[in-house]
N, CA, C and O atoms as a MOPAC input file, in Angstrom:
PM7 MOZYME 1SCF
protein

 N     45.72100 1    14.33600 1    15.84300 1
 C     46.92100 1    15.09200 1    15.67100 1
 C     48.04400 1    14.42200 1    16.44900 1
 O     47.89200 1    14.08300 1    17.62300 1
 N     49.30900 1    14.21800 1    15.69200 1
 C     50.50100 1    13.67400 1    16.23300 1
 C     51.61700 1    14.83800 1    16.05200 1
 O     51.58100 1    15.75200 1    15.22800 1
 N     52.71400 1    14.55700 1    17.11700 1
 C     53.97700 1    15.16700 1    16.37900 1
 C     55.07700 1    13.82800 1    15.96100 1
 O     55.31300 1    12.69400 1    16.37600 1
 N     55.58100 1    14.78800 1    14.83000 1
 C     56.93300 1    12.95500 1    14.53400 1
 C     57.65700 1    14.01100 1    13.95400 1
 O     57.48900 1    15.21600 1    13.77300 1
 N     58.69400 1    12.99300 1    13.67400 1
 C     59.75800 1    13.67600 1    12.74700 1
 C     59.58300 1    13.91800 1    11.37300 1
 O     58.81600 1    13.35200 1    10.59400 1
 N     60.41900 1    14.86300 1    11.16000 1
 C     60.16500 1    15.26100 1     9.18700 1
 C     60.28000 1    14.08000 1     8.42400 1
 O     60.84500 1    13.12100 1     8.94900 1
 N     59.92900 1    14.00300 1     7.50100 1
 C     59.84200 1    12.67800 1     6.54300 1
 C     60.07300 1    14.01100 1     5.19900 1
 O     59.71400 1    15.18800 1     5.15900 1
 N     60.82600 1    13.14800 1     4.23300 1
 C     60.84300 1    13.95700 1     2.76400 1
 C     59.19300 1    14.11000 1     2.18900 1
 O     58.89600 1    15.14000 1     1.58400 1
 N     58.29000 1    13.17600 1     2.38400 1
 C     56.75300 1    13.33700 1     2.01900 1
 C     56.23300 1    14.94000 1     2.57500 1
 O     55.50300 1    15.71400 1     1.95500 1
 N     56.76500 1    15.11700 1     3.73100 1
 C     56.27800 1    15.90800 1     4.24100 1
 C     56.24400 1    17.99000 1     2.91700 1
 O     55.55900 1    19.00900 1     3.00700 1
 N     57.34700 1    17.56200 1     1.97900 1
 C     57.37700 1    18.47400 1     1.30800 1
 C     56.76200 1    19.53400 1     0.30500 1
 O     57.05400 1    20.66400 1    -0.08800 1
 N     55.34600 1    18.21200 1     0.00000 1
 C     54.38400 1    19.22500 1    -0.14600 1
 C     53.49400 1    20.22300 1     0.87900 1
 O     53.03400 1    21.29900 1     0.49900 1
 N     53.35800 1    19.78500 1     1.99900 1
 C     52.91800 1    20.53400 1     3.41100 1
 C     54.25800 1    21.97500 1     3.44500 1
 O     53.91000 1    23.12300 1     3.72000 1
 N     55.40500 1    21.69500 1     3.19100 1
 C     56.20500 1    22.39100 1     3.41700 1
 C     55.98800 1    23.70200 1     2.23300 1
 O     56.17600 1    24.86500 1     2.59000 1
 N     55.66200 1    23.43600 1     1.10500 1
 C     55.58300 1    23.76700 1     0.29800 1
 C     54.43800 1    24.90800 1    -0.04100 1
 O     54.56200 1    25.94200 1    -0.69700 1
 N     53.11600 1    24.28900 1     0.72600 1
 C     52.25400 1    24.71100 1     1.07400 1
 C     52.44100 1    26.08000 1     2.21500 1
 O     52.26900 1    27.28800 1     2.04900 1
 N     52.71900 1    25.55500 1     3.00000 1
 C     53.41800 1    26.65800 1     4.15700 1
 C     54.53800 1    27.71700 1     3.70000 1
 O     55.06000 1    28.49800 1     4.49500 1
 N     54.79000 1    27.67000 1     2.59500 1
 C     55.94200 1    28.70700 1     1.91200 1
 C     54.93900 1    29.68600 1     1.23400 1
 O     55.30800 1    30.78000 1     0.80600 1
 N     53.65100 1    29.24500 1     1.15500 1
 C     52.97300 1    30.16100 1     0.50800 1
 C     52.00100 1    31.71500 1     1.18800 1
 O     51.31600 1    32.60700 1     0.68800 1
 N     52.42800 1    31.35900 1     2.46800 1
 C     51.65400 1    32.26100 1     3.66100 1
 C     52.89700 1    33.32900 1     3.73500 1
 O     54.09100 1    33.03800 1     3.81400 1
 N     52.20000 1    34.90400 1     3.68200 1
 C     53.10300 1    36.02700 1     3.77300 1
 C     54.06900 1    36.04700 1     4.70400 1
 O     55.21100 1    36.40500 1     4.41600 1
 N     53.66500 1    35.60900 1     6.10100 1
 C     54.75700 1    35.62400 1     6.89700 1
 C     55.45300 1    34.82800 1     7.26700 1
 O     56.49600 1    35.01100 1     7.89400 1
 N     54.83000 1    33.48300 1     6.82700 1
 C     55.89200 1    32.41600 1     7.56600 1
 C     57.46500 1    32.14200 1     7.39500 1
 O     58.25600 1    31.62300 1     8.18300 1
 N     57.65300 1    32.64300 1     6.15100 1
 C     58.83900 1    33.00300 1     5.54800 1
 C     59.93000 1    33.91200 1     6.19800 1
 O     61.15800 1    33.90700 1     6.29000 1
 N     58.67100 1    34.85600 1     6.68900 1
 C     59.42700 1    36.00300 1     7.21400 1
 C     60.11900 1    35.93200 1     8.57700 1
 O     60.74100 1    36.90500 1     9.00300 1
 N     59.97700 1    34.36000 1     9.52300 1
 C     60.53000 1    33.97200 1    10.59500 1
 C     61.09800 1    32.79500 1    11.25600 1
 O     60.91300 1    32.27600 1    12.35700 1
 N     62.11400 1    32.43800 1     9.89200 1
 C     62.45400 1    31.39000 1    10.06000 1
 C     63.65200 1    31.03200 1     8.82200 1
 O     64.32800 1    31.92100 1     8.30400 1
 N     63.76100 1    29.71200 1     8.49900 1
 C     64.86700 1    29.35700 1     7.05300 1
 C     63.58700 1    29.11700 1     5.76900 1
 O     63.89700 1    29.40200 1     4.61200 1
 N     62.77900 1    28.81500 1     5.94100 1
 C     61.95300 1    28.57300 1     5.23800 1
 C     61.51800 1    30.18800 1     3.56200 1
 O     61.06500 1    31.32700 1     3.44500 1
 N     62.08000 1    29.09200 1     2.76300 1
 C     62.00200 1    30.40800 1     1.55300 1
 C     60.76000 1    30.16000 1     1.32100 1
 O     60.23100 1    29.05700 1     1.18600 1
 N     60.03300 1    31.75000 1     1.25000 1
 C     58.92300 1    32.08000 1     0.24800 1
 C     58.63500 1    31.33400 1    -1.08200 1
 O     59.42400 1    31.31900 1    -2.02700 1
 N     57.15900 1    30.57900 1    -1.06000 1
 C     57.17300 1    30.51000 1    -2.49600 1
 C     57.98600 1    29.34200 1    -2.76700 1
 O     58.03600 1    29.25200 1    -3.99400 1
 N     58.86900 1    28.09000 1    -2.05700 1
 C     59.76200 1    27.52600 1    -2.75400 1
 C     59.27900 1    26.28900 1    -3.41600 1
 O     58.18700 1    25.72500 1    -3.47500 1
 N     60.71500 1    26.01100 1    -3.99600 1
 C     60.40800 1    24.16900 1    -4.83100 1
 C     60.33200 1    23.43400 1    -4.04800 1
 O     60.42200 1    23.56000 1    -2.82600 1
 N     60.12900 1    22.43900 1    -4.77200 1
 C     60.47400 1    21.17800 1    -4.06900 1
 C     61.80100 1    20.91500 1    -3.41100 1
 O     61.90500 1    20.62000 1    -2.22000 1
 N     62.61600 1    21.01300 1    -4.08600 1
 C     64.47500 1    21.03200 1    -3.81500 1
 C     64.42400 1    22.03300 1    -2.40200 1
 O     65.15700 1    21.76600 1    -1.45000 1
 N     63.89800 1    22.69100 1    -2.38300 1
 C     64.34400 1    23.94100 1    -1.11400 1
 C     63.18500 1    23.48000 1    -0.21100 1
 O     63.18900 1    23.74500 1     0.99100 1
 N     62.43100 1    22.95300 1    -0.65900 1
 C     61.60500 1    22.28600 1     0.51500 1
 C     62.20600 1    21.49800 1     1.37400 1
 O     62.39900 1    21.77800 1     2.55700 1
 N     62.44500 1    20.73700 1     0.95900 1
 C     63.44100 1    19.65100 1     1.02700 1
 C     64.72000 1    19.65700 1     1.54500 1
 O     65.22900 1    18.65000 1     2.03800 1
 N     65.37100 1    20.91500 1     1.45200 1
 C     66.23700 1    21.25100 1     1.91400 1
 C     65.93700 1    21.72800 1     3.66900 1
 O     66.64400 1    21.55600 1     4.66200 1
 N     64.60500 1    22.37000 1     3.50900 1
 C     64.21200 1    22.73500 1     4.46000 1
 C     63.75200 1    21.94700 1     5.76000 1
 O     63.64800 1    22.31800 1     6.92900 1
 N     63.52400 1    20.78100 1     5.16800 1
 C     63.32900 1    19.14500 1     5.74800 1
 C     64.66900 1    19.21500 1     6.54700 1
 O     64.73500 1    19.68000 1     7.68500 1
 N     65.69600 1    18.73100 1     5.87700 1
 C     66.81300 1    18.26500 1     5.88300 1
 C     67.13600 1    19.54700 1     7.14900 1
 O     66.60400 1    19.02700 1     8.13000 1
 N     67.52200 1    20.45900 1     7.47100 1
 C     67.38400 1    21.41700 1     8.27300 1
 C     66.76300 1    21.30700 1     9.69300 1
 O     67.37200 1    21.37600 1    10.76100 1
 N     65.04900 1    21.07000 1     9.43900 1
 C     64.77900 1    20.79100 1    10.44100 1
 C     65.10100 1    19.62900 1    11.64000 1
 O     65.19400 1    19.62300 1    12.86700 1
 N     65.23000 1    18.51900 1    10.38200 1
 C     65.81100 1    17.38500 1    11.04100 1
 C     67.70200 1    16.99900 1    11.95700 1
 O     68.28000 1    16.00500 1    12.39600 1
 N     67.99500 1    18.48400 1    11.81900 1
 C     69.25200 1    18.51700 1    12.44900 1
 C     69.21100 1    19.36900 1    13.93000 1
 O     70.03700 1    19.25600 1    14.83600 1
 N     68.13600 1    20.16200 1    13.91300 1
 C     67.69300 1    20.82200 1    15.20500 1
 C     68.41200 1    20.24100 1    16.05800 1
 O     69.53800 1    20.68900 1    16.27300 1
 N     67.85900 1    18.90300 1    16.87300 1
 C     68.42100 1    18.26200 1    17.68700 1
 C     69.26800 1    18.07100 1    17.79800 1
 O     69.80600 1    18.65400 1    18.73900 1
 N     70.14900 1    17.09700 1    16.95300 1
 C     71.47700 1    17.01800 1    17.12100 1
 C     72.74400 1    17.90500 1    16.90600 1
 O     73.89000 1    17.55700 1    17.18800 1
 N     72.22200 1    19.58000 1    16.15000 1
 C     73.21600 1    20.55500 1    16.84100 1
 C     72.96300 1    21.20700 1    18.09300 1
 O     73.69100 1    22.10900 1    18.50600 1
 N     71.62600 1    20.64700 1    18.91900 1
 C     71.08500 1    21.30600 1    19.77500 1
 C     70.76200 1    22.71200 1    20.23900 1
 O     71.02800 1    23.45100 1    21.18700 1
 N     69.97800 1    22.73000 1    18.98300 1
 C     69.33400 1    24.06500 1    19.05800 1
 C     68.26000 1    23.78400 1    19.16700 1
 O     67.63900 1    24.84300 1    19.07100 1
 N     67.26000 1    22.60500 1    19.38900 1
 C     66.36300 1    22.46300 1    20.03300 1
 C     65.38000 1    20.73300 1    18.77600 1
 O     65.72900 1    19.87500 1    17.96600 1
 N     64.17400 1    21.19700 1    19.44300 1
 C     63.28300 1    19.90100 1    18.90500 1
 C     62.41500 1    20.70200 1    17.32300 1
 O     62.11400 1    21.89200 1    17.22700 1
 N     62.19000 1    19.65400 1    16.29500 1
 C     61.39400 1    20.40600 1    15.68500 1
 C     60.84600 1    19.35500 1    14.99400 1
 O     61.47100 1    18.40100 1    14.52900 1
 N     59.35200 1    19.60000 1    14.92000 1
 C     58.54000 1    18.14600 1    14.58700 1
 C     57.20200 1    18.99000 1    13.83100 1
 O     56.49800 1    19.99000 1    13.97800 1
 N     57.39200 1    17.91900 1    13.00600 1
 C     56.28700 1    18.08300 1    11.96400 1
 C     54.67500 1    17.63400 1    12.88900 1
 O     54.57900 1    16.73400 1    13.72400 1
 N     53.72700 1    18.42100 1    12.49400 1
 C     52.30100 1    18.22100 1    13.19100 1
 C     51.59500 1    17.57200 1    11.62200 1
 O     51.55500 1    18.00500 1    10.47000 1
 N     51.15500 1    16.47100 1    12.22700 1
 C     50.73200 1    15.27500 1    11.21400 1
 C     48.54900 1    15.13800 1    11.99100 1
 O     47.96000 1    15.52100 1    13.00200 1
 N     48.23100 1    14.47900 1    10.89100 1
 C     46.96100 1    13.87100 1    11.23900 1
 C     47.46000 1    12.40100 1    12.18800 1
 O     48.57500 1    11.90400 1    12.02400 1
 N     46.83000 1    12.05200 1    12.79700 1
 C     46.94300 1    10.88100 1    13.66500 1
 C     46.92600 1     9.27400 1    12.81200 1
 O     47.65000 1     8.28100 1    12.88400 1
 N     45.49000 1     9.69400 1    11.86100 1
 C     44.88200 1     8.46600 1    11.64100 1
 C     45.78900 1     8.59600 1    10.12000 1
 O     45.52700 1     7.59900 1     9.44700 1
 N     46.64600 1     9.41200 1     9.48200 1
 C     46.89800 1     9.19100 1     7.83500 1
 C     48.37300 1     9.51500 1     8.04400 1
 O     49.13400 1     8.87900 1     7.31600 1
 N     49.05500 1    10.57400 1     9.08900 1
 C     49.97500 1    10.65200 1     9.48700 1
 C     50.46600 1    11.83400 1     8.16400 1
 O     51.67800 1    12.03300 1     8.07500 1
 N     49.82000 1    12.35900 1     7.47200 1
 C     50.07700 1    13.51700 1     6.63600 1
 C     50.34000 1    14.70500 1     7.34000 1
 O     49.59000 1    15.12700 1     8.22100 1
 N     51.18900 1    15.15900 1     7.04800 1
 C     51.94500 1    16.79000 1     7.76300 1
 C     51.06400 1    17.54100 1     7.01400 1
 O     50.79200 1    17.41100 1     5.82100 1
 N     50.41700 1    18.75700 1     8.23700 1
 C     49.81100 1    19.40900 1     8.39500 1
 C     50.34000 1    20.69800 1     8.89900 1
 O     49.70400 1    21.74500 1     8.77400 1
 N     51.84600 1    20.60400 1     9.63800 1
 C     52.62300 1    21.95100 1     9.89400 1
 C     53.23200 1    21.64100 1    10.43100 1
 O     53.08600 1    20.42900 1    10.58700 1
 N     54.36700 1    22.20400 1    11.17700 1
 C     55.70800 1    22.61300 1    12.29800 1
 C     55.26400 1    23.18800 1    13.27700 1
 O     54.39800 1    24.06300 1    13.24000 1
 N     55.97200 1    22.62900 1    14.55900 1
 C     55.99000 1    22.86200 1    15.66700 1
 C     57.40000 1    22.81100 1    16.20800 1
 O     58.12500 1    21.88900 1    15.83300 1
 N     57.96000 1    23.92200 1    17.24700 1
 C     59.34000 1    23.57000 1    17.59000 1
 C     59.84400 1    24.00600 1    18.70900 1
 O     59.72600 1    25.23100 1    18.72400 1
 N     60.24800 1    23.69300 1    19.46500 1
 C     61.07300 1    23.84100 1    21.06900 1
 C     62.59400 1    24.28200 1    20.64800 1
 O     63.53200 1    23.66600 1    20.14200 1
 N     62.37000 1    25.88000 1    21.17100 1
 C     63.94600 1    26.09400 1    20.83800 1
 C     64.21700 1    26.43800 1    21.83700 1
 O     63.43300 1    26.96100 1    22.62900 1
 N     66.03400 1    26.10100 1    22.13000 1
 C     66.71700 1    26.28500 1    23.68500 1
 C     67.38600 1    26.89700 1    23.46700 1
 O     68.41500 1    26.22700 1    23.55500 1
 N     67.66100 1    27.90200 1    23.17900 1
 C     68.89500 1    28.99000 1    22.88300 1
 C     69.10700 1    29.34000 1    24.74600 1
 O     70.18900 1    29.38800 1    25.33100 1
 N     67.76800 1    29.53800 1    25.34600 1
 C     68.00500 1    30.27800 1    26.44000 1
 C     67.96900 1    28.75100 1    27.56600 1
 O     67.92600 1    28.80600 1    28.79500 1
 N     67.98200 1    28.18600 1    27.19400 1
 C     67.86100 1    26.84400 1    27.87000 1
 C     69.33200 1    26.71900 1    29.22400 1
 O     69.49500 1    25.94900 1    30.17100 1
 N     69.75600 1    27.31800 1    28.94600 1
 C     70.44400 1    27.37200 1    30.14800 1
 C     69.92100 1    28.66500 1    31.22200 1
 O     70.55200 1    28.83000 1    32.26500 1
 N     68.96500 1    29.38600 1    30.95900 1
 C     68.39300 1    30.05100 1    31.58500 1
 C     67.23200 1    29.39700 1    32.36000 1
 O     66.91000 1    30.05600 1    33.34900 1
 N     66.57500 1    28.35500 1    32.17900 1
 C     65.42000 1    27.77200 1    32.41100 1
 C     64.62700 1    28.28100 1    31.45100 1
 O     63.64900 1    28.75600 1    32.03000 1
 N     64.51800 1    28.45200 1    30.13800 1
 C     63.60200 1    28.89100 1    29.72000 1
 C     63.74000 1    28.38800 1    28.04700 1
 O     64.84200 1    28.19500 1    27.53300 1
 N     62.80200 1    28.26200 1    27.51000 1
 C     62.46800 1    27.60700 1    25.57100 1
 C     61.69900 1    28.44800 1    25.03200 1
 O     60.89300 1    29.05200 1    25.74000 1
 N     61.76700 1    28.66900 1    23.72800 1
 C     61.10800 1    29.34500 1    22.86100 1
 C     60.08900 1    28.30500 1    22.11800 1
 O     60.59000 1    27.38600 1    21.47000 1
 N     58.96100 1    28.40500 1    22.18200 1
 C     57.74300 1    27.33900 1    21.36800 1
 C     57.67800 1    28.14700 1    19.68000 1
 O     57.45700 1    29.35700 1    19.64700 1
 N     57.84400 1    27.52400 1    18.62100 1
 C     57.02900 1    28.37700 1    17.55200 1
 C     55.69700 1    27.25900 1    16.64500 1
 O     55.31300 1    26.09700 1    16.78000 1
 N     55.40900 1    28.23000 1    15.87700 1
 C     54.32100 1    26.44400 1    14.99700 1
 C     53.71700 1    27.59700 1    14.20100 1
 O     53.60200 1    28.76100 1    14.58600 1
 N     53.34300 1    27.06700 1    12.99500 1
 C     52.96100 1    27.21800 1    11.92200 1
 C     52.03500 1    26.05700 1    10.88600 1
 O     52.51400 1    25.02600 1    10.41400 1
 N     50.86000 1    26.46000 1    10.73200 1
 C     50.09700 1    25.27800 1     9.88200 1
 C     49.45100 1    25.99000 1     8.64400 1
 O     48.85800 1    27.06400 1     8.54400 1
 N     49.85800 1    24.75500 1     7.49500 1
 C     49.31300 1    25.11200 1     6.60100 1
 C     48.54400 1    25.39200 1     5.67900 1
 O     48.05800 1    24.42800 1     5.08800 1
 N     48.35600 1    26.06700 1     5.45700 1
 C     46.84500 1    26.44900 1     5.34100 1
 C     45.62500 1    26.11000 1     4.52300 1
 O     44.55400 1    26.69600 1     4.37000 1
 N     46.16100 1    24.87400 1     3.99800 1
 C     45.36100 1    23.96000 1     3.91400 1
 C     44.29600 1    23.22000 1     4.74800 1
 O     43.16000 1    22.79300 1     4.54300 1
 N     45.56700 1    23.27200 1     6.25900 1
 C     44.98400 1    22.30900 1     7.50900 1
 C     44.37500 1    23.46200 1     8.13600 1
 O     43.53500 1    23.00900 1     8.91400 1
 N     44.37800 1    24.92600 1     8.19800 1
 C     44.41700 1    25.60400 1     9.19400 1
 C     42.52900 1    25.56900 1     9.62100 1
 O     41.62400 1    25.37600 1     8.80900 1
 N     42.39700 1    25.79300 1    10.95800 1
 C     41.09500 1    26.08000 1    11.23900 1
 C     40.25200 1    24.72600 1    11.96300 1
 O     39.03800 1    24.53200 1    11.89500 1
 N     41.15000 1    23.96500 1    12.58600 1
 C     40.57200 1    22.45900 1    12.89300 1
 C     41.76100 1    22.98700 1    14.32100 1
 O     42.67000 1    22.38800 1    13.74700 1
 N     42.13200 1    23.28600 1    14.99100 1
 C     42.59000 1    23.84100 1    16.30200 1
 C     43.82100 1    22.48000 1    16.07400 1
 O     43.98200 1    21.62200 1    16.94200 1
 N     44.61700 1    22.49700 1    14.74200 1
 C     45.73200 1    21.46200 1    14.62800 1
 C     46.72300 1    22.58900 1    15.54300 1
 O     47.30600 1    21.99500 1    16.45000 1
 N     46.91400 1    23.50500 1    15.51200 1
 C     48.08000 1    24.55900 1    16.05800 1
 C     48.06400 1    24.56900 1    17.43000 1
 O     49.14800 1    24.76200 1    17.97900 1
 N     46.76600 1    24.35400 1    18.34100 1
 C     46.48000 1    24.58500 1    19.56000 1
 C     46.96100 1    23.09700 1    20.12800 1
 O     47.94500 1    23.14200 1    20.86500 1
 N     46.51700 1    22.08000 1    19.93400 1
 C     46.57000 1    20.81800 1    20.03200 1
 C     47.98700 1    20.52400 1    19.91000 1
 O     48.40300 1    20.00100 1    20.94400 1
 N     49.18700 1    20.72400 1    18.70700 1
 C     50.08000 1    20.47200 1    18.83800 1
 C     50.81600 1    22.07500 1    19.84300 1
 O     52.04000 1    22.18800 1    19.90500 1
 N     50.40100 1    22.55800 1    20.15100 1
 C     51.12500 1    23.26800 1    21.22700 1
 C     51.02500 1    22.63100 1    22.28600 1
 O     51.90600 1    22.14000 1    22.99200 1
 N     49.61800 1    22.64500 1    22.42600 1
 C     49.67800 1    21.65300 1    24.28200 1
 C     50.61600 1    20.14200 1    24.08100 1
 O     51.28200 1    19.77000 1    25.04700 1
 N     50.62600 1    19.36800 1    22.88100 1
 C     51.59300 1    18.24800 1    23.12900 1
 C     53.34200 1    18.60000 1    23.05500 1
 O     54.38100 1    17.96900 1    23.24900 1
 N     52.96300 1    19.96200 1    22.66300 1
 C     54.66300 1    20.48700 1    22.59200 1
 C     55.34700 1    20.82100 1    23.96400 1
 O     56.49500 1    20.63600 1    24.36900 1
 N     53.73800 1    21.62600 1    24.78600 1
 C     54.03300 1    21.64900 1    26.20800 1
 C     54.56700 1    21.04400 1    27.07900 1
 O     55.49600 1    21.37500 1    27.81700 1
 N     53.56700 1    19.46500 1    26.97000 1
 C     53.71600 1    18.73100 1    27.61800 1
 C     55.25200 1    17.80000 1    27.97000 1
 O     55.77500 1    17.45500 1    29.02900 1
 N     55.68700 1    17.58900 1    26.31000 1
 C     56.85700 1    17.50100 1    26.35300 1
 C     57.73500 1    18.27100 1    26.84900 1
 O     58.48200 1    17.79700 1    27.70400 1
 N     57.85600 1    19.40900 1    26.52100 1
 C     58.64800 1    20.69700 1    26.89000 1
 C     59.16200 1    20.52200 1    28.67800 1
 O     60.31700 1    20.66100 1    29.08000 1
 N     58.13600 1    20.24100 1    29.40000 1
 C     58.39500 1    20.17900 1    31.04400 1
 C     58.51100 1    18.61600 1    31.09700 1
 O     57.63100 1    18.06200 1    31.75700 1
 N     59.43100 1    17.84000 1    30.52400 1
 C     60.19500 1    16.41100 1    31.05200 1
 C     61.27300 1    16.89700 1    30.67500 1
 O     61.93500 1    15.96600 1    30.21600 1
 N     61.98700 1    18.10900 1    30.58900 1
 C     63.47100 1    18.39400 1    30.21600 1
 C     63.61800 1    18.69500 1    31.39800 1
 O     62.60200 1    19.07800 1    31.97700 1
 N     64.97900 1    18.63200 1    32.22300 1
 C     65.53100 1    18.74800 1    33.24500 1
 C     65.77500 1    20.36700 1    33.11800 1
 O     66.05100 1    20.86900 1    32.02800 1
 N     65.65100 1    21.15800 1    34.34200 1
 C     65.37300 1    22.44700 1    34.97500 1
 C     64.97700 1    23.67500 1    33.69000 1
 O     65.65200 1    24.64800 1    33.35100 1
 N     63.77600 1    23.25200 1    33.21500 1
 C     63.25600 1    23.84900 1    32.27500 1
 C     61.81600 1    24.82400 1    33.16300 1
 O     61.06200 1    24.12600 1    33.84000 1
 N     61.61100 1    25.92100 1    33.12100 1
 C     60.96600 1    26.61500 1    33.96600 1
 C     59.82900 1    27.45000 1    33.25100 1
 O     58.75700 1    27.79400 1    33.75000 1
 N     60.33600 1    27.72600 1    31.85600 1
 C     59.42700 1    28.09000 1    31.13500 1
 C     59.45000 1    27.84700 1    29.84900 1
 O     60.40000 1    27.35400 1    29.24000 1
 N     58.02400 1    28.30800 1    29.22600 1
 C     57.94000 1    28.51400 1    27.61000 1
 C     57.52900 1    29.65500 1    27.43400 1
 O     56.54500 1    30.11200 1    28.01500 1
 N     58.39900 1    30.42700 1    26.40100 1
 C     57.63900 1    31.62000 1    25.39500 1
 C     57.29200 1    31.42200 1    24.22000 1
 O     57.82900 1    30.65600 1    23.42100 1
 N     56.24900 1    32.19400 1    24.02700 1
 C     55.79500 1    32.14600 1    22.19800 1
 C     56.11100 1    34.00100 1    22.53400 1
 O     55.83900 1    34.78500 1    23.44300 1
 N     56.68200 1    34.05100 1    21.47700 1
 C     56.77300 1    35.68900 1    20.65700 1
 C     56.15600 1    35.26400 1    19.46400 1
 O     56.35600 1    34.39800 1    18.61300 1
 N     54.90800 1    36.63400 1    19.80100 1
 C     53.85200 1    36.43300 1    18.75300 1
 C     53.87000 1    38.18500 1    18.13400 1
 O     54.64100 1    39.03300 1    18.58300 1
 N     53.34500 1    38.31800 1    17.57200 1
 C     52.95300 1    39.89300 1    16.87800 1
 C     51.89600 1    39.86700 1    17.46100 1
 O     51.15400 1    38.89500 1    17.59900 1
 N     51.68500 1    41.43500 1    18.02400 1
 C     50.58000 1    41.72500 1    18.43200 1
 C     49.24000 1    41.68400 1    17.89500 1
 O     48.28100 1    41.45500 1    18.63200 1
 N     49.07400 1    41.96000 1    16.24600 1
 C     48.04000 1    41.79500 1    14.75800 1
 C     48.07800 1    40.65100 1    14.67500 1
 O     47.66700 1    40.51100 1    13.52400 1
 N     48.40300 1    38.99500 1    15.29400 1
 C     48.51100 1    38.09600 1    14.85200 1
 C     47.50800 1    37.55800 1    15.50200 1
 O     47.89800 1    36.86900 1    16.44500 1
 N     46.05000 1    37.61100 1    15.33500 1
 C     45.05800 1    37.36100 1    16.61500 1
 C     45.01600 1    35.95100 1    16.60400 1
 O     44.91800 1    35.39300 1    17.69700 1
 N     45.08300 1    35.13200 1    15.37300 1
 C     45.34400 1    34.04300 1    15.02900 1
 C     45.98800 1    32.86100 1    16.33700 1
 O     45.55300 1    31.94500 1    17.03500 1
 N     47.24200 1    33.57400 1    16.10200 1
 C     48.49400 1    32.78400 1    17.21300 1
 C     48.27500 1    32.92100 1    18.12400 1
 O     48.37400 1    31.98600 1    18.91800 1
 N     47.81100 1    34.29500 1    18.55600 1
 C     47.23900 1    34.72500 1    20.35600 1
 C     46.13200 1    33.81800 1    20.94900 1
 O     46.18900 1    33.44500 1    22.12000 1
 N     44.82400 1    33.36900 1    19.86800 1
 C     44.30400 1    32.62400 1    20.39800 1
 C     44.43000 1    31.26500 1    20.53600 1
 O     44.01600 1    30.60000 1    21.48700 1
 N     45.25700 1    30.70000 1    19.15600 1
 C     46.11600 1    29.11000 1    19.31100 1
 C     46.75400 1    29.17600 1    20.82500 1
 O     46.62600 1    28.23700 1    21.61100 1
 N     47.33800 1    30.18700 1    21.09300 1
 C     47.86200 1    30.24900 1    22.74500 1
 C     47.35300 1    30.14700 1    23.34000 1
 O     47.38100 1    29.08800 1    23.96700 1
 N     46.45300 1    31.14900 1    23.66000 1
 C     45.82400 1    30.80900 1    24.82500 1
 C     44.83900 1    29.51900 1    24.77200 1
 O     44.83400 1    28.91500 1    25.84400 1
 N     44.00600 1    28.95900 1    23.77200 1
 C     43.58100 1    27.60300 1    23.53100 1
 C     44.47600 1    26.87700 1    24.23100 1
 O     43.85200 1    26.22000 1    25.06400 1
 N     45.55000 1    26.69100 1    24.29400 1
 C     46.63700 1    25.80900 1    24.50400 1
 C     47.27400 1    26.46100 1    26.33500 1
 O     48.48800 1    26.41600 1    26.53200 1
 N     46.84300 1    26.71000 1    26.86200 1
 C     46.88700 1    27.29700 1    28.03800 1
 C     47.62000 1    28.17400 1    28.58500 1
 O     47.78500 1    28.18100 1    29.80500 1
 N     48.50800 1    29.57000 1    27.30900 1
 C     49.17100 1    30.06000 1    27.31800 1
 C     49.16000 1    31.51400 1    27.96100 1
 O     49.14400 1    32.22900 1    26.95900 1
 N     49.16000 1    32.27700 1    28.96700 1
 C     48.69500 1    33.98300 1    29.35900 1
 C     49.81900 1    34.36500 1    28.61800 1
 O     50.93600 1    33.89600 1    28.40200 1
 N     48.90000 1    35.80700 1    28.14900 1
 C     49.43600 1    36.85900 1    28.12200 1
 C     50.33400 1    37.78200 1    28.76700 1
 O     49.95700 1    38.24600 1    29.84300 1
 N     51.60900 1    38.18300 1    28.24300 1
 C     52.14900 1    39.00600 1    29.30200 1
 C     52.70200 1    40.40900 1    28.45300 1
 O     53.22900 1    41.33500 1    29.06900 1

């Protein structure tokens, strides 16, 4: 498991991930979409950074480099000391601990930003899924 940047290939993974009930429901990402709005959705992620609203990187296989889901560092509160983590895999890939794995490399990155103090994941409480990708990834409960 790697993180990199979006690539337009990445749009069937994206595509894939439009098909899960909620992922839609927390984020730009349309339900259900085409290719074109996939794509669009690419194009989106890949501006994160440079309006600085934070990092957002596609979670790829290592050895084929095929996107497997999103992962993302958001700083809204970043002048607080503090980032928002989110990630989503699709469910194609899901069930190989790709979500846990790219959290801890999201971590890791996350604390080489200058006076950065924490990370949150806001998860749903019914989401036992994400709760345990967290804590896998060395996250407590609060």
């Amino acid at each position: 498991m790697a993180l990199r940047a979006f690539e337009d290939r990445d749009a069937a993974m994206v595509r894939d991930l439009a098909t899960d009930p909620h992922v839609p429901l927390i984020g730009t990402l349309p339900a259900l979409c085409d290719q074109a709005e996939a794509l669009a959705y690419i194009r989106r992620q890949r501006q994160r950074h440079p309006e600085g609203t934070g990092f957002s990187f596609a979670i790829c296989d290592a050895s084929s480099g095929d996107a497997l889901g999103i992962i993302g560092l958001w700083l809204r509160d970043y002048g607080l000391g503090r980032a928002q983590a989110g990630y989503a895999v699709a469910p194609a890939a899901r069930g190989r601990s790709v979500a846990s794995d790219a959290l801890r490399a999201l971590s890791l990155f996350a604390w080489t930003l200058p006076d950065l103090h924490r990370v949150e994941l806001h998860i749903e409480p019914w989401n036992t899924g994400s709760i345990a990708v967290a804590r896998n990834a060395g996250f407590t409960y609060e």
